[in-house]
N, C-alpha and C positions, 0 to 999 in steps of 0.2 A: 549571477542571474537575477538582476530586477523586475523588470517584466514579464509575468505570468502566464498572458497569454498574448500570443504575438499573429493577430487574427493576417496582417497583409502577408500573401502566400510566398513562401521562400523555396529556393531552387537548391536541393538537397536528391538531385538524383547523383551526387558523388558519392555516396554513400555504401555501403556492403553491407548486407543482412545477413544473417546468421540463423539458423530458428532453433527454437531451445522447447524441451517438451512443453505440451498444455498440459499442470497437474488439473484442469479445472474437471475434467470428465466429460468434457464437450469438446465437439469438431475442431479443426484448425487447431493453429499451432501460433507462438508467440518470436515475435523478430526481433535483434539485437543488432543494433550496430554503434562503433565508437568513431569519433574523430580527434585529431591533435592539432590540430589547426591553429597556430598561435600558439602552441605550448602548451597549452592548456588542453585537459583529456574531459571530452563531452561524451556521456552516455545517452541512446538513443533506443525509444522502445514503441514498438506500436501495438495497438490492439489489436484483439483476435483474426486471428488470417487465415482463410480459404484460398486454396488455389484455384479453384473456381468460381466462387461470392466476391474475392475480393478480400476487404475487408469490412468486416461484418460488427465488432464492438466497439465498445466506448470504455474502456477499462481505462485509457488514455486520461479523459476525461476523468476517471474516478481517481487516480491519482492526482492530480490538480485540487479537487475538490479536497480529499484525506488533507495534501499538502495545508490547503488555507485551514480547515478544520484543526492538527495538531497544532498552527500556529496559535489560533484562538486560546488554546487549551494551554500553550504553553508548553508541550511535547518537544524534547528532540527531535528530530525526523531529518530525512533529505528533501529539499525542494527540490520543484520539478519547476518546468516551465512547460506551458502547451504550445505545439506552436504548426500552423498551416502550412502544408508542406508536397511539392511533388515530389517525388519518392519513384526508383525505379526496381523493381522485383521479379528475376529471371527477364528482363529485359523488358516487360510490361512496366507503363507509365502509372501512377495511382497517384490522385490529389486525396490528401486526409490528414488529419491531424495529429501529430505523435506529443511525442513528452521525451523533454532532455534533462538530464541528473550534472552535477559535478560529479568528480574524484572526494568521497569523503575520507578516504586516507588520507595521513599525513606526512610528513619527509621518512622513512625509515621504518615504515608502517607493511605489514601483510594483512590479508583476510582468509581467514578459513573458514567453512557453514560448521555454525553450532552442531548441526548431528555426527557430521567427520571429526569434530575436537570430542566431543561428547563420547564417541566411540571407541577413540585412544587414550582418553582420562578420566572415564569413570571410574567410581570404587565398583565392587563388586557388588552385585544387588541396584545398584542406584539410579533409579528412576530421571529422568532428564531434568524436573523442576528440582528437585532434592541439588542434583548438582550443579545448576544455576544459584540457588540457594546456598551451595557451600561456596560460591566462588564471588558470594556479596553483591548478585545482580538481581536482588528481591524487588527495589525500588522500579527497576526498569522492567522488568518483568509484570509485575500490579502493573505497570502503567497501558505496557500491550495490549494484556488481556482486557481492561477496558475499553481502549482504545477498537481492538477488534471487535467486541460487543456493539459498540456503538457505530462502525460502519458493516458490522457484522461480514469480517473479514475471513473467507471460505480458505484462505490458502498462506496462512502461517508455519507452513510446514521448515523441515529442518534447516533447509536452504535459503529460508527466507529471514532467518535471522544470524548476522555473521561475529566469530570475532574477530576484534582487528589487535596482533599482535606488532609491537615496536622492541624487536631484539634488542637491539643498544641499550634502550632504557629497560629493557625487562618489565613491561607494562604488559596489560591484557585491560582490552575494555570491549565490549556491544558497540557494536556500529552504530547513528541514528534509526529508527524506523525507517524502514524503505520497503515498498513493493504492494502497495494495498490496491493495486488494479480489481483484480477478481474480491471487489466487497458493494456493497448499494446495491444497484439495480441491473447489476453484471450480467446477469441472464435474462433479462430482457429486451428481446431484440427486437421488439413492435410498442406502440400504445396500447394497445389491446392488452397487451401482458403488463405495461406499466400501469395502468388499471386496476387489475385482478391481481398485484402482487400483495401477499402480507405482510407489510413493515415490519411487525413484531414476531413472525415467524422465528421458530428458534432451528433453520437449518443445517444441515451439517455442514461443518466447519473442519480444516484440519489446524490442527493446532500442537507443536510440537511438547509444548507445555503443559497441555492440559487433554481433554476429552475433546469427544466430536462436536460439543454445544457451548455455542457461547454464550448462552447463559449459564449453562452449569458453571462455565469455567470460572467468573463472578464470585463462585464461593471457595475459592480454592484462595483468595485475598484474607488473609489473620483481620479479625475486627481491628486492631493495633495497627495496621497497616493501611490502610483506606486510601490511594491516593489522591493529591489535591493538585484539583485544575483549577486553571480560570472560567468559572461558570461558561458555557454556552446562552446568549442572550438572544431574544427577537430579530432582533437589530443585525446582530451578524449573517442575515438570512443575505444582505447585502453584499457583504464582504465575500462571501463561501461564494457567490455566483456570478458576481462581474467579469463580465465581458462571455459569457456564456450564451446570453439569450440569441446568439445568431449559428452557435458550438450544436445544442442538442434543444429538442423541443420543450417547450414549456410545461410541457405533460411532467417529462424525466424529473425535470429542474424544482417544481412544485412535489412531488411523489418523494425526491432525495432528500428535501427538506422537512416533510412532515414526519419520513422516518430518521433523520438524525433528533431531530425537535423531542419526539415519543421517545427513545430509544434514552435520551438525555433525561428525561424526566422520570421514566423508570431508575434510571440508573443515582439519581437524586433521591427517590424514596429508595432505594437496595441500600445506600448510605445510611440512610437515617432509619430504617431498620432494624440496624447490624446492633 
């Protein structure tokens, strides 16, 4: 997948949806669909869905955004692509914009969610990061919980982080980062609220590793440990937003920047604190 955002509108009502709970604690519900077309296996997700509204968010777009973001940074992750799309749901037509993923497995590869592995191979007593920690996934672990800080990611719950085993080789590793829709500006669904939102607000968060705040969770990183990105610069304000300005209003697009920008510069003095 080259092309990030693919604004000329493509005809995608072959598609099948599927709806899969909203952990968000808000209305609607989240649609899933795949296709093979060419061999190759495309995942397909749209933002928040009312059977009545319609489709109501832009979590679509927050993925796009995370995506160019962890690139910056230098993060694993899954790219996405956004792309303009009619879409048909219970037989109603809908134009809007989804996001499509690869297959990040590899030849001979499974996935299972960290809470379902975590519930058949814990020790006794052991807390979810303790046995992440015993299983040598510290580095990628530090790196989430930044990472969610700074797009201040509400729903890193158990399913949202997988592992992917390769029986043959008897390997066990962490998927890429994937699924950072519900983080930025997720719940707001007017100007008016992207206005009156607090960038620096420390929300509740779920977080399968740590507590409900993602700043708490910041100190839960050993001083020894500190992860190292590729700084976040001015300049990238560029890159995180192309081809966007016709996607969501310049309100969103200025508000998601000033709170990655702040959030980045907190997170550069928490560094030089420690």
């Amino acid at each position: 997948m080259q092309t990030k955002v693919i604004l000329e509108k493509k005809d995608l009502t072959y598609l099948s949806w599927t709806k899969i709970q909203n952990t968000s604690g808000t209305t609607g519900s989240f649609l899933k669909a795949y296709s093979d077309l060419g061999g190759d296996k495309v995942y397909y997700k749209l933002s928040n869905y009312d059977a009545y509204k319609g489709i109501i968010g832009h979590e679509c777009i927050n993925e796009l955004i995370a995506d160019r973001l962890l690139t910056i940074l230098d993060v694993e992750h899954l790219n996405y692509q956004l792309i303009h799309a009619d879409i048909l749901i219970d037989g109603q037509l809908h134009e809007t914009y989804l996001c499509a993923s690869s297959d990040f497995k590899k030849r001979n590869e499974s996935k299972i969610a960290i809470d379902t592995y975590y519930q058949a191979e814990r020790e006794s007593g052991e807390k979810p990061l303790d046995f992440c920690l015993r299983h040598d996934w510290s580095e990628y672990i530090w790196k989430m919980i930044v990472v969610d800080y700074l797009i201040l990611n509400r729903d890193r719950h158990g399913a949202n982080i997988e592992v992917v085993r390769n029986s043959k080789e008897k390997t066990l590793r962490l998927a890429p980062l994937f699924d950072h829709g519900l983080s930025l500006l997720c719940s707001c669904k007017n100007e008016d609220a992207v206005h009156a939102f607090d960038i620096m607000a420390d929300k509740p968060v779920q977080c399968f590793v740590g507590s409900s705040s993602a700043k708490d969770n910041l100190n839960l990183i050993p001083k020894n440990s500190i992860p190292q990105f590729n700084p976040l610069k001015e300049s990238d304000y560029e890159i995180l937003f192309a081809g966007l300005s016709t996607v969501i209003p310049q309100a969103y697009i200025d508000k998601i920047w000033e709170m990655l920008w702040r959030r980045w510069m907190f997170y550069e003095d928490f560094c030089n604190q420690r």
